[in-house]
C-alpha positions in Angstrom: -131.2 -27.2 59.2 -127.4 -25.9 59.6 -127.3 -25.2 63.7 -124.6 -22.2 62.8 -127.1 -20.1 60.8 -128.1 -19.7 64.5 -124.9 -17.7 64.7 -125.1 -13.8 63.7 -121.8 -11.7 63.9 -122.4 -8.1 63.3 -119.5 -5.9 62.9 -118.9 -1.7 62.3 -116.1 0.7 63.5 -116.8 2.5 67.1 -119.7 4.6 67.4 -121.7 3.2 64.6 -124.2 2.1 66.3 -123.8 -1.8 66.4 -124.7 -2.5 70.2 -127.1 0.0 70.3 -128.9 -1.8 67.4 -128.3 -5.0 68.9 -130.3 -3.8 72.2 -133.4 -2.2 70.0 -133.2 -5.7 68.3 -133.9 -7.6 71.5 -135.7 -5.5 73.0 -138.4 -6.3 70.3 -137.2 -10.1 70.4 -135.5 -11.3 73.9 -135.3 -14.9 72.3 -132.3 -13.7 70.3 -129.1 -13.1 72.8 -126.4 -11.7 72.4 -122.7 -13.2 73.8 -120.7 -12.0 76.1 -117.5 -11.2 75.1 -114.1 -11.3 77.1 -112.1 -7.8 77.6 -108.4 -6.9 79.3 -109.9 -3.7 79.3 -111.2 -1.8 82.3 -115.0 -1.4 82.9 -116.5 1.6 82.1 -118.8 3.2 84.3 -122.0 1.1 84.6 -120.8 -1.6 83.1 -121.1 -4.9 85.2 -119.1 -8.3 84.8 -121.0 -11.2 82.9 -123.5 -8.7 81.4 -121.3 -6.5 79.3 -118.3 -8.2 79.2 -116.3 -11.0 81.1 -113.2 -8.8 82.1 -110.1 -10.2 82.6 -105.9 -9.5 82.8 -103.8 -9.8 79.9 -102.2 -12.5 81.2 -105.4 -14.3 82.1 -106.7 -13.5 78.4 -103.1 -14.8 76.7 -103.7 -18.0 79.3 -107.7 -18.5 78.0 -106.6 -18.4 74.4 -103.9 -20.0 74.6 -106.2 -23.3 76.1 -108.8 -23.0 73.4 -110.9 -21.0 75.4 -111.5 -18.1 73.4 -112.6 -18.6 70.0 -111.7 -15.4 68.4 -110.1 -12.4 69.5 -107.8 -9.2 68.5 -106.0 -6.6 70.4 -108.4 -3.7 69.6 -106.3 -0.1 70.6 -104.2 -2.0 73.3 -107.0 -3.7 74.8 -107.9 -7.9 73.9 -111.4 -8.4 72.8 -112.7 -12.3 72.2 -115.4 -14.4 71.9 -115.6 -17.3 74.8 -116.0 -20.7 72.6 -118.1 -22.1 75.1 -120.6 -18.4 74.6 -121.2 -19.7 71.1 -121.5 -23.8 70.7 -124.2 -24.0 74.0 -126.3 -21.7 72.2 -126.3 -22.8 68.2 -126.6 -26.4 69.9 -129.5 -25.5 71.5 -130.5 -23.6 68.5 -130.9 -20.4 70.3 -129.8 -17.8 68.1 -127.0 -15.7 69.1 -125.2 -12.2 68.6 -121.2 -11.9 68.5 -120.7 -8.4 68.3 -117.2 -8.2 67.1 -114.5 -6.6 65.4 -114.1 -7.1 61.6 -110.6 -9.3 62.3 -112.8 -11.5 64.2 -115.3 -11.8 61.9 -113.2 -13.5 59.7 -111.8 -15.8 61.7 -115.8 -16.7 62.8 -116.5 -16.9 59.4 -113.8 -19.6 58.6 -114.6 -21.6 61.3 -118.6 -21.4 61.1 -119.3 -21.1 57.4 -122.8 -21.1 57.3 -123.1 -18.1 60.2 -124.1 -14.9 59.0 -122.3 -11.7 59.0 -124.2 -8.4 58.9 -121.8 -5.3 58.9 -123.5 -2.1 60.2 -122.3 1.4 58.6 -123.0 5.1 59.8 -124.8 7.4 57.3 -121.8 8.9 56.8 -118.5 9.9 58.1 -119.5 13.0 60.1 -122.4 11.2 61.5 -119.7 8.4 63.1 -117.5 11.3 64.1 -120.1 12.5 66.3 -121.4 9.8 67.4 -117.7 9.3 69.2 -118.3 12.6 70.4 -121.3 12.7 71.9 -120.2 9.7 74.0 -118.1 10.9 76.1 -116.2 8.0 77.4 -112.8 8.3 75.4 -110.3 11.6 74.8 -109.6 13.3 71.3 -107.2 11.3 70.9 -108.8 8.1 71.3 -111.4 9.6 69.0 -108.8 10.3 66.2 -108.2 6.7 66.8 -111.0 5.4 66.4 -111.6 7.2 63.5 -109.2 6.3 61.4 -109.4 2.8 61.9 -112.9 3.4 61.0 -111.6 4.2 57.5 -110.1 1.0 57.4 -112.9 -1.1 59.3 -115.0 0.1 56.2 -113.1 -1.7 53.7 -114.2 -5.3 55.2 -118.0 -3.9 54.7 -117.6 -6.0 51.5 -116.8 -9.4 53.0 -120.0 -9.9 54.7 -123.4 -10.9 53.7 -125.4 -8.4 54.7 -124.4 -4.3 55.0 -126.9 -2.4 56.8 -127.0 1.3 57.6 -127.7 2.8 60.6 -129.8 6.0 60.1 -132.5 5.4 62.5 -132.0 2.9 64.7 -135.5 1.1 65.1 -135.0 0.5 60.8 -131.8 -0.9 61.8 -132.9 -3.0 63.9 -135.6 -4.3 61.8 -134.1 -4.9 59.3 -131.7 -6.7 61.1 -134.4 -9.1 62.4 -135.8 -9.7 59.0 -132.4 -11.1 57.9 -132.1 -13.2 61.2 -135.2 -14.6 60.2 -134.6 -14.9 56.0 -131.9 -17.3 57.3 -134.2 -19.4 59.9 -136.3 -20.5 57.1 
């Protein structure tokens, strides 16, 4: 068997859903992990170094990809966001499958590089619904949200490029059926 069908990126715009789903996934099935991706970004508020992200300068970012180090990334709203290479290649080698939860640009690039991966692109049940979503977080301003928003619009467009689209109504479907297409892949 193909070690990189032990790689799963799932992508969707902010406040869709996607880590939420991810948790409800493993929460059901702790084998499947998820990597931890590299930020310039500040922490938010319960968010702890090595678990949610591995946080880091710009400069210190520019330096890791620059060395190979980071296997994808994208300047997301000012802030880098990648994928540590080193996250992905100890697990698929081990054949431990593995979550990249990531941005549709770095989907791509994933996707190129580890054809036989599989993409699953999570939608909101609607526009509204991902409106507020962002809301009801709490952790950016209205203008962040406008943001976020409208690159939603375009993040949607990219829905076609992966193999699976899943929507996320209820979470625990989600999540499910996430797991059944991990698995339809195993085989």
């Amino acid at each position: 068997m193909n070690n990189e069908r032990h790689l799963v990126v799932v992508s969707g715009p902010s406040g869709c859903g996607k880590d939420t789903v991810v948790k409800c996934l493993r929460k059901q099935h702790p084998e499947i992990e998820v990597s931890v991706s590299a930020t310039s970004r500040l922490p938010r508020e319960g968010e702890k170094e090595g678990v949610d992200y591995y946080y880091m300068t710009r400069e210190c970012f520019e330096e890791k990809c620059k060395s190979g180090e980071i296997l994808e990334y994208t300047d997301y709203l000012g802030n880098y966001y990648g994928t540590p290479k080193s996250e992905v290649d100890k697990r698929i080698s081990q054949e431990i499958t593995v979550i990249l939860v990531i941005e549709v640009e770095g989907a791509t690039n994933i996707k190129r590089m580890y054809p036989d991966c599989t993409t699953i692109f999570v939608r909101p049940p609607s526009y509204e619904e991902l409106a507020e979503r962002l809301c009801k977080r709490g952790t950016e301003d209205e203008t962040s949200i406008r943001r976020r928003l409208a690159r939603a619009v375009e993040e949607m467009e990219y829905a076609v490029d992966y193999d699976y689209i899943i929507i996320n109504d209820v979470k625990e479907n989600c999540a499910q059926e996430m797991f059944e297409i991990i698995e339809s892949r195993l085989k």
